[in-house]
C-alpha positions in Angstrom: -17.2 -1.9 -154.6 -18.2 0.1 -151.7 -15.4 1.8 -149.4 -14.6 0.2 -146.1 -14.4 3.0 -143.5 -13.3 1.7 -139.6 -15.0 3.9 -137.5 -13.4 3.6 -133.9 -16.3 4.1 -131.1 -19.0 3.0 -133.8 -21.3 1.8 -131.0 -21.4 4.7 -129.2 -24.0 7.7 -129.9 -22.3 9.8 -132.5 -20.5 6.4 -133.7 -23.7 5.3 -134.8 -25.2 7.6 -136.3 -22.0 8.2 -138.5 -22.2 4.6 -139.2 -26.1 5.2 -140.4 -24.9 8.3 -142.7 -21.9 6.6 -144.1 -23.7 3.4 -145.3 -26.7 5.6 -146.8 -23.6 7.4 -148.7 -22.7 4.2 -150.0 -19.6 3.2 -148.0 -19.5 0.0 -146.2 -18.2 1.2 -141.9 -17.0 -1.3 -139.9 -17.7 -0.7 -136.5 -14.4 -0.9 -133.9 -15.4 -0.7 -130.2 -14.6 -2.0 -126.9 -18.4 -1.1 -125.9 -17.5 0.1 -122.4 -19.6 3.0 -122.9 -21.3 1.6 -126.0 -23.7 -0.7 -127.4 -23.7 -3.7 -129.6 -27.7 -3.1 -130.3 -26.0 0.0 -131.8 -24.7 -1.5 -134.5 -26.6 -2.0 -137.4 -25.2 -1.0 -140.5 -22.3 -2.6 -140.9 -19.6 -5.4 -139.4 -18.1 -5.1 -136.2 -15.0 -5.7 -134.5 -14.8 -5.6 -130.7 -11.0 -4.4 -129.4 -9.7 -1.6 -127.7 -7.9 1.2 -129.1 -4.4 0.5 -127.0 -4.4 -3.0 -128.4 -2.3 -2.6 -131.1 -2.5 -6.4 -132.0 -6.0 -6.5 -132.7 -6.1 -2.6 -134.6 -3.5 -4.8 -136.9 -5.4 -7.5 -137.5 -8.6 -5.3 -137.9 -6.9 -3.0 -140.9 -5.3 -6.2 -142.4 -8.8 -8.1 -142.4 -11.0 -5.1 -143.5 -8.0 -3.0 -145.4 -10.0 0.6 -144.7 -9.9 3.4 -146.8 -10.0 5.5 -144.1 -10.3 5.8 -140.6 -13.3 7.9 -138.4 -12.7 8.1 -135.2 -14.9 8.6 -132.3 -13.8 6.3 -129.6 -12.8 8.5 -126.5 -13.9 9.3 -123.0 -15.9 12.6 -122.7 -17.0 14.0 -119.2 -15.8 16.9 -118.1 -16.0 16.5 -114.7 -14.8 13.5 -114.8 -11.5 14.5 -116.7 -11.1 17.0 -113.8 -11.0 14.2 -110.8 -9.0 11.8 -112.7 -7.0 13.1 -115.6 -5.0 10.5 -116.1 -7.7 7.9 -117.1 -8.5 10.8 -119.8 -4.7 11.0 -121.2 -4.6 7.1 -121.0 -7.3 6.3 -122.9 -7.6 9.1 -125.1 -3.7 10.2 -126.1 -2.6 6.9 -125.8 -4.9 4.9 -127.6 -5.0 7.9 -130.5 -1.4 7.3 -130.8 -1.6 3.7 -131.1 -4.7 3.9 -133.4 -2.2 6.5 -135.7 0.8 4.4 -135.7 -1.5 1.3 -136.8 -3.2 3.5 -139.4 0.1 4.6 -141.0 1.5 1.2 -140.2 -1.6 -0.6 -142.7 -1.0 3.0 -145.4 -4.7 3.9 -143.9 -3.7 7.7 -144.8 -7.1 9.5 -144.0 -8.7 10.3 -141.1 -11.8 12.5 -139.9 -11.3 13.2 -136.0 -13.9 13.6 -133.1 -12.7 16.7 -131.9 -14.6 19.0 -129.5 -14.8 23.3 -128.8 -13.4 22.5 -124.8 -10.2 22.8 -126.4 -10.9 26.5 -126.7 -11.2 26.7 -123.4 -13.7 29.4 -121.6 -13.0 32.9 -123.6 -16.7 34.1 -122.8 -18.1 36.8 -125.0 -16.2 35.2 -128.0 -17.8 34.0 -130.9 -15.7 30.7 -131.2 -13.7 30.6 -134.8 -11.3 28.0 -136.1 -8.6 31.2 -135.6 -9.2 31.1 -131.6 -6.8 30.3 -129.1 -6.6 27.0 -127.9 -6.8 26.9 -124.2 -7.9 24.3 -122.7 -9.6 24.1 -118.9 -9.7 20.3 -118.3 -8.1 17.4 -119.4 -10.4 16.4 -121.7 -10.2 19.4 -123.8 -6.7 19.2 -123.6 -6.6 15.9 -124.8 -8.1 16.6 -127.3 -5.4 19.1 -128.3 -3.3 17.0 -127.6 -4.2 14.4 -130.6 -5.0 17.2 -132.6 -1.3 18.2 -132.4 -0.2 14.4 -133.1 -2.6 14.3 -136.2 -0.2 17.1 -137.5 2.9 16.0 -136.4 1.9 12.4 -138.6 1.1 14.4 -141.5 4.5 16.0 -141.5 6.2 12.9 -140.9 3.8 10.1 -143.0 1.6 12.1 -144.9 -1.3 11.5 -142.5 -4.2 13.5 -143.8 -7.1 14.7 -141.2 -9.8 16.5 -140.7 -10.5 17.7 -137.6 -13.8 18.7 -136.5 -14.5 20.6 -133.0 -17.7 20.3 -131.9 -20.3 22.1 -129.6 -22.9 20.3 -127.9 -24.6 17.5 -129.9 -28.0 16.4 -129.3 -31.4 15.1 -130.9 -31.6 11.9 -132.4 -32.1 9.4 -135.3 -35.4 10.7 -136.9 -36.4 7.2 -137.9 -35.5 5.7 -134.6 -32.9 3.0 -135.7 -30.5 4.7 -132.8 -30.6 7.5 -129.9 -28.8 8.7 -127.6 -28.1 6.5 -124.7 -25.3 6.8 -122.6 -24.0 5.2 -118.8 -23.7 6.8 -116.9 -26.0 10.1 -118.5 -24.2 13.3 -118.4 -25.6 15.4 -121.1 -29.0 17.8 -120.4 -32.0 16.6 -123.1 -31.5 13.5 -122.4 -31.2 14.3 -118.3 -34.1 16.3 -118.5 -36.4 13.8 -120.6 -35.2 11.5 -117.8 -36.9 13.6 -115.2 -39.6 14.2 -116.7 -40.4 10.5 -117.2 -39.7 10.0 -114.4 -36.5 7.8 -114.3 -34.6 10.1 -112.0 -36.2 12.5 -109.5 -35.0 15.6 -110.8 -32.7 17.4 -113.3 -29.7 19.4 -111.5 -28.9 22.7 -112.8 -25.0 23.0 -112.2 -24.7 26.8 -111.3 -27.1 29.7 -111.3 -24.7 32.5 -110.9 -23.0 32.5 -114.2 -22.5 36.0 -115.9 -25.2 35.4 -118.8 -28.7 36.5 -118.9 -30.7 34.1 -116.3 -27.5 33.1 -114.4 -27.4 29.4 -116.2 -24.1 28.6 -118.8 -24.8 28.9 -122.1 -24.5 26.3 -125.1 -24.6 25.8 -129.0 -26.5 23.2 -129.3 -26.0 20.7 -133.3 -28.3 18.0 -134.1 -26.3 14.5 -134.4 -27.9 14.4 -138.3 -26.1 17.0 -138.9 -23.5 16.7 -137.5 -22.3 13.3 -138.5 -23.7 14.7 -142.4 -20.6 17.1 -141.8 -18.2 13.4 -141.2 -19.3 12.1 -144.8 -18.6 15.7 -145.8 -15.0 15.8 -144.3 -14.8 12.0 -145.6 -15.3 13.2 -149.2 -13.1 16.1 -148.8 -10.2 14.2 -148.0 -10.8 11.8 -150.9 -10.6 14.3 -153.1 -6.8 15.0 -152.1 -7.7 18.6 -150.6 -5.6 17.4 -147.4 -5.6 18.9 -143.9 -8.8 20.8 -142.4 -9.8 21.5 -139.1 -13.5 23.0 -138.8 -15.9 24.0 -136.5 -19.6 22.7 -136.3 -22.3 24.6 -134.1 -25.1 26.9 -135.2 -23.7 30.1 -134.2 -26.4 30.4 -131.7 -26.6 29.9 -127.9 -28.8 28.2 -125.8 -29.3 29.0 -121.5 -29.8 25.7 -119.6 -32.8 27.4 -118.5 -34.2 28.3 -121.8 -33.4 24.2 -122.9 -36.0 23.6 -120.0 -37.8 25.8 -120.9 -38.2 24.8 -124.5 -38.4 20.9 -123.3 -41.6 21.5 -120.9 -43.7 23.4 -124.0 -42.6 20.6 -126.2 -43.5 17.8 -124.1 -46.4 19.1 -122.5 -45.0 18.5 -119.1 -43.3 19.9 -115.7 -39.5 19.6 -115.8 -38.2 19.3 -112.0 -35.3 20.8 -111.4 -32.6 21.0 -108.4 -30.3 24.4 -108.2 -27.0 22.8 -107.6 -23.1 24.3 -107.3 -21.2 24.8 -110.7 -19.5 22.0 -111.7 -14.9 22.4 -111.9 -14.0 22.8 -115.7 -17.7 24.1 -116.8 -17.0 27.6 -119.3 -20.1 30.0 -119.2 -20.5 30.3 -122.8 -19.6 28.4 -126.1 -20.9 29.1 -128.8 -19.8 28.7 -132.5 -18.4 30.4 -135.1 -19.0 28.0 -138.7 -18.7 29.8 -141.4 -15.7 27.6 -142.6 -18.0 24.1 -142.7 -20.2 26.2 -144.4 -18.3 27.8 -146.9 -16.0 25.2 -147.6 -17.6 21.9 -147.3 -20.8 23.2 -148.3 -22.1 22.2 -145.0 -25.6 23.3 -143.3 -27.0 22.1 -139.9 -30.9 21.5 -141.5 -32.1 20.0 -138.3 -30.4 21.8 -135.6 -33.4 23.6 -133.8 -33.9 23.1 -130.2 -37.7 21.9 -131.5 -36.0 19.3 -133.9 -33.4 17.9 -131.2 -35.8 17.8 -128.5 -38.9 16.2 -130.2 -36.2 13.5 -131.8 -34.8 12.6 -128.4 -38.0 12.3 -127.0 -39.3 10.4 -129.8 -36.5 8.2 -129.0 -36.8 8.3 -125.0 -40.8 6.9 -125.9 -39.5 4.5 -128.9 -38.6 1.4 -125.8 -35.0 0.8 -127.7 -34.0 3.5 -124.7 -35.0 1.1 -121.9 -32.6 -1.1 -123.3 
């Protein structure tokens, strides 16, 4: 019998795709969303349960009807700038609904867990090649909220035996190869799929937050992981924690950084067309370089990002942006 696996934000890009890896792996996700930034068309490879993750009525009645062998969980708010204007929405809904999604977990003896993390809790320490041994310094309150359930997951272990794995990641892009899901959020904040916007024509122009930044062409720089790959690494962390090897916390970029300018650059030879671009003020919270360090994924979950090119991510998305499922 396959595995149930509740996978908390299961409608939303990464959600999805996870939920597409896991039931190729053989385990059976059940999808638990409150689809305010996702979509039910998302959904497609397994059940799903709509509820919000401070509802701690309905997370009971989700683990008692589904019993879940483990938990993945996605669900969380994620703009920067946003986090900056009004960080308590971002504690709220984030800390708050990861504690109530913990003590409902432990509460139903749901004893593993792979978390969403993200590299903004490190903060901006430029020049750094960013390792799981870095300081944790967060410059917004997403990042720091992040830290902040990160710290929870390990206070549970002590006190339940809550085992996690943790997995900080860079900036996550592309999409489905086979075109089943993309990446389609509202509002948009994230550059391939602003800039394939642009050049379709759906907005007037991409805005370039900040040209003064102290890297090569003045634009901040990225690490840019294919969502393939990156979800490959959940089933990986899955798997690792059913086979009793406990706590982890990991990393998951290429160890190579990307200019906003060199994205564009890249996007307009692989499309064939003009990108137009506004110069615009950096934005509060923004840090001018992160890029990964991810040796540990690779050494010990055996992990490799195959697809994380800035050729694969971008001719995915926009084979996605010209599928129709992204007018949607």
């Amino acid at each position: 019998m396959a595995r149930t696996i509740l996978v908390t934000g299961g409608a939303g890009y990464i959600g999805s795709h996870a939920c597409k890896s896991l039931a190729a792996a053989g385990y059976t996700p059940v999808t638990y969303d409150n689809l305010s930034t996702g979509w039910q068309d998302a959904v497609k490879f397994g059940p799903f349960e709509q509820g919000d993750l401070t509802d701690r009525a309905r997370l009971d009645q989700v683990f008692a009807a589904w019993r879940p062998s483990a938990v993945m969980h996605f669900a969380a708010l994620s703009q920067v700038g946003e986090s900056m204007i009004d960080p308590g929405t971002y504690w709220r809904s984030n800390v708050v609904g990861s504690l109530t999604l913990i003590e409902a977990a432990v509460a139903a003896g749901c004893l593993d867990l792979v978390f969403s993390s993200t590299c903004a809790t490190y903060g901006d320490q430029d020049g750094v090649v960013l390792d799981e041994a870095c300081s944790q310094t967060p410059i917004n309150a997403y990042g720091a909220s992040k830290r902040a359930i990160e710290d929870m997951l390990q206070n549970f272990g002590v006190s339940h035996g809550l085992r996690s794995v943790i997995f900080r990641y860079f900036n996550v892009a592309g999409a489905d190869p086979e075109g089943e899901v993309g990446e389609h959020h509202r509002p948009e904040t994230h550059l391939i799929p602003l800039m394939l916007d642009a050049i379709e024509g759906r907005r007037d122009a991409l805005t370039v937050f900040g040209t003064d930044y102290d890297t090569p062409d003045g634009t901040c720089v990225r690490d840019y992981v294919h969502v393939m790959d990156l979800v490959d690494a959940h089933v990986l962390g899955l798997k690792w924690l059913e086979d009793g090897k406990g706590s982890r916390d990991f990393n998951l970029g290429t160890g190579k950084g990307f200019s906003v300018r060199e994205v564009i650059r890249h996007s307009a030879i692989l499309t064939n067309k003009e990108v137009p671009v506004i110069e615009g003020p950096r934005r509060a919270g923004d840090a001018v370089a992160l890029v990964s360090g991810s040796k540990r994924a690779g050494d010990e979950l055996g992990w490799t990002p195959h697809r994380s090119t800035l050729e694969a991510m971008i001719s995915d998305a926009w084979r996605w942006h010209q599928s129709g499922h992204y007018e949607k």
